[in-house]
N, C-alpha and C positions, 0 to 999 in steps of 0.2 A: 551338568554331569560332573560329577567328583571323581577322582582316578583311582576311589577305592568302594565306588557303589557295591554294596551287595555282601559287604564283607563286615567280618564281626573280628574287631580285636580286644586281646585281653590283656590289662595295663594293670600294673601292681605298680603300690606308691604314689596313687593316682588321685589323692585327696588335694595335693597342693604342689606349688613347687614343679617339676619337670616334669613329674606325671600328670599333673593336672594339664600343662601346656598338651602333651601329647595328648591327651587323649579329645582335648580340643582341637587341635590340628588335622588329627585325625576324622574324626567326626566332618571337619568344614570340608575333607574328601569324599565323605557319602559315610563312612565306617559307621556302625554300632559298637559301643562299648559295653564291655564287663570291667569297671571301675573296683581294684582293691586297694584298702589300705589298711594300715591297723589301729588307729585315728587313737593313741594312746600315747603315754609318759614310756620311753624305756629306762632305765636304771643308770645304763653308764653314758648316756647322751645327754651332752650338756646344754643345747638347745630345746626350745618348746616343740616337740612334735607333733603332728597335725590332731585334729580332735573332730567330732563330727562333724560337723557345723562345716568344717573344710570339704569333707567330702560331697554335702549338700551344695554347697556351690559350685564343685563340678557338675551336676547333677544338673544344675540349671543352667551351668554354661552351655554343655552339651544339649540340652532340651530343648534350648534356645536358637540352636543350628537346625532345629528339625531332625535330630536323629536319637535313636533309641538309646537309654543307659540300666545297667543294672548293677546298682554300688553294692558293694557289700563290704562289712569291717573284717576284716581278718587280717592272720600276721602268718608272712611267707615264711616264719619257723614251721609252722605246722604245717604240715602236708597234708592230712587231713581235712581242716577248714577251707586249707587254697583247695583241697580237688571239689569240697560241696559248692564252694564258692564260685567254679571252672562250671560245674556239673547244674546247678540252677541257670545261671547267665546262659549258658549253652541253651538250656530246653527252653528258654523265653524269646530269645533271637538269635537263635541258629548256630549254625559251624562255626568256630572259631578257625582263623585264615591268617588271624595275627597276633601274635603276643610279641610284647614290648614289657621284658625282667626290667625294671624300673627302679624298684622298692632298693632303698640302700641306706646306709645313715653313716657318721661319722663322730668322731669319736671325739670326748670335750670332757668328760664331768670326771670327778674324782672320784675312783672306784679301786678294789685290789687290781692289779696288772692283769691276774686270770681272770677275772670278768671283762675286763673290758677287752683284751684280746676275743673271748668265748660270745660273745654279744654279737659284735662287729665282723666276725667269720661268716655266725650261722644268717645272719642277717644276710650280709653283702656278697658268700657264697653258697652256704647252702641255701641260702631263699631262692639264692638265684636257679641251682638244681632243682629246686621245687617246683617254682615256676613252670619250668621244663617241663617235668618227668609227669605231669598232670594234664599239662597242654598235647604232650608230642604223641602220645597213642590217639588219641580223636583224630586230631590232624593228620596219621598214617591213615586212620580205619575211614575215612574220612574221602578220601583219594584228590582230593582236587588242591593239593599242594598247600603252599603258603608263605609265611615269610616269618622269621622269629628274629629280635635284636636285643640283645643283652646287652647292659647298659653300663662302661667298666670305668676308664677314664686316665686321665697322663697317668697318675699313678699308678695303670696296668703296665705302664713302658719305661718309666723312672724309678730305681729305686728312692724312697724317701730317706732324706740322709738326719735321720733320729733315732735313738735309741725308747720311743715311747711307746708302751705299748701298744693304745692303741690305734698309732699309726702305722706304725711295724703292722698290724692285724688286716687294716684299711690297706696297704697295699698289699699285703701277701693274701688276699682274698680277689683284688680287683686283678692281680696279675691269675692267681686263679679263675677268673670269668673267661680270659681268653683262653685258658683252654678247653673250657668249656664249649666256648663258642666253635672249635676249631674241630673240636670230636664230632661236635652233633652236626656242624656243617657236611663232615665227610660223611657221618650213617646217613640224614636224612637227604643226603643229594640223590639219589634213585627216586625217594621220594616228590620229588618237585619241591622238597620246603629247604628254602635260603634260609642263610643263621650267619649274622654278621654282629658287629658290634661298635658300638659308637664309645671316643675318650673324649667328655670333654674336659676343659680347661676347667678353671671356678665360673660357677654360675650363681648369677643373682638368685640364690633364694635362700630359707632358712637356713636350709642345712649350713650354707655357705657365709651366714652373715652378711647376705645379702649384697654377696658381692666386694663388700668390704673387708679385704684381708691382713687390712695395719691391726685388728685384735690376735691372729695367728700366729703373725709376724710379733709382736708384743709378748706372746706367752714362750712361742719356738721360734727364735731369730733363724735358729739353722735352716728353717725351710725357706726362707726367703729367697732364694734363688728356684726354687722348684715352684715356686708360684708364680713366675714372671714369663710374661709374655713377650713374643716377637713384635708382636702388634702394638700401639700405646694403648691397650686398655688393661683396667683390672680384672674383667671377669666381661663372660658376655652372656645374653640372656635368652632363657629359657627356651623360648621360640628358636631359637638358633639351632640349638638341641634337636627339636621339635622337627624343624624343615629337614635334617637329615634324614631323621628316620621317616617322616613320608616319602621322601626318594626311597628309604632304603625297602620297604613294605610297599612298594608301589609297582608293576612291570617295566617303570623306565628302569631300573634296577634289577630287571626278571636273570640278566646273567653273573650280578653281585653275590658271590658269599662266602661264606671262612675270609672276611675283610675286619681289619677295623679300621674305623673309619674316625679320624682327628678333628672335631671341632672344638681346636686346642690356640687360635689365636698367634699358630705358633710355638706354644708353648715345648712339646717336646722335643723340636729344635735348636730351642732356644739356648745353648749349654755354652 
């Protein structure tokens, strides 16, 4: 018996990387997934972004646990595709009880300053509104509560001390997720649906170079201080991510919410 039998969560950014761990974690609790990502190139991200074939292997991870999946490509700018994408997984395995705003990218490639600002917003806040605003009416009309965790990180709590756009964009978005999380926390408390959020530290995956931040360090020396940790590590992985938010989506957590919650190694501490 899994501590999330019976329950259907909906994970964006769920092809690889810290969506993929979630929505495995989840799953090895009993959960059903609705797996999104947008498994494509964006323009100002200087990283390889997932592509299908990513998403396919969550598909099998999860399958592989004995529990239901239903991937779908789409990209948390559109509203539209995330609500078809909300609105099929729903009518195949049921109520959704859990979203985990996942989807988020970071900012690298050479682009005008407006783009990459405009990219890395709508991505890492409005997707994350999206996310939301598609999930939280089922979940009201729904009545049997739930749990929601938007996904922000140190840089929700640190200012970054650069002038570049797009990390100027990267934190003045993630410090926008909490207050997202902190509105929907107080509407949907009559509701029974918790809304918290997890920061973490660098995590071993693409996005992050896998953990490796001497190339970060090497292009923007000035962040080097906003990347270090209390703990001696560089970054911590994926899973770690992952184990919070089954606590947080889970009833050991049933009186958790408007939280964020630091799987940061120390990090915003650490000053």
């Amino acid at each position: 018996m899994g501590k999330l039998d019976g329950q259907v969560a909906f994970i964006t950014g769920a092809a690889r990387g810290q969506g993929r761990s979630h929505a495995v974690r989840l799953a090895e609790e009993g959960a059903d997934i609705i797996a999104v990502d947008i498994c494509k190139q964006m323009k100002t991200v200087g990283y390889k972004m997932s592509r299908p074939e990513d998403l396919e292997e969550t598909v099998r991870l999860v399958e592989a646990l004995d529990r239901r999946i239903v991937a779908v490509e789409a990209d948390v700018r559109d509203g539209d595709a995330l609500q078809q994408a909300f609105d099929d997984g729903s009518a195949q395995l049921g109520a959704v009880t859990i979203v985990v705003a996942n989807a988020g990218v970071g900012p690298g490639a050479v682009a005008p300053p407006a783009e990459q600002w405009q990219e890395v917003v709508d991505v890492n806040l409005t997707g994350v509104w999206n996310t939301g605003r598609v999930a939280i009416p089922s979940m009201i009309e729904n009545g049997r509560g739930g749990a929601i965790v938007l996904t922000s990180s140190t840089g929700a709590v640190i200012g970054s001390p650069t002038n570049y756009p797009g990390m100027l964009a990267y934190t003045a978005a993630k410090h926008g997720v909490l207050g997202l999380m902190r509105s929907w926390a107080n509407f949907l408390g009559p509701h029974n649906i918790r809304v918290n959020s997890v920061a973490p530290t660098t995590v071993r995956t693409p996005m992050a170079n896998n953990g490796d931040v001497s190339l970060i360090v090497k292009h923007a020396p000035e962040l080097a201080n906003s990347l270090a940790n209390a703990l001696p590590v560089e970054a911590v992985e994926p899973r770690d991510i992952s184990n919070a938010i089954a606590w947080l989506v889970s009833d050991d957590a049933r009186y958790v919410t408007g939280s964020l919650i630091p799987v940061d190694a120390g990090n915003i501490n650490w000053r």
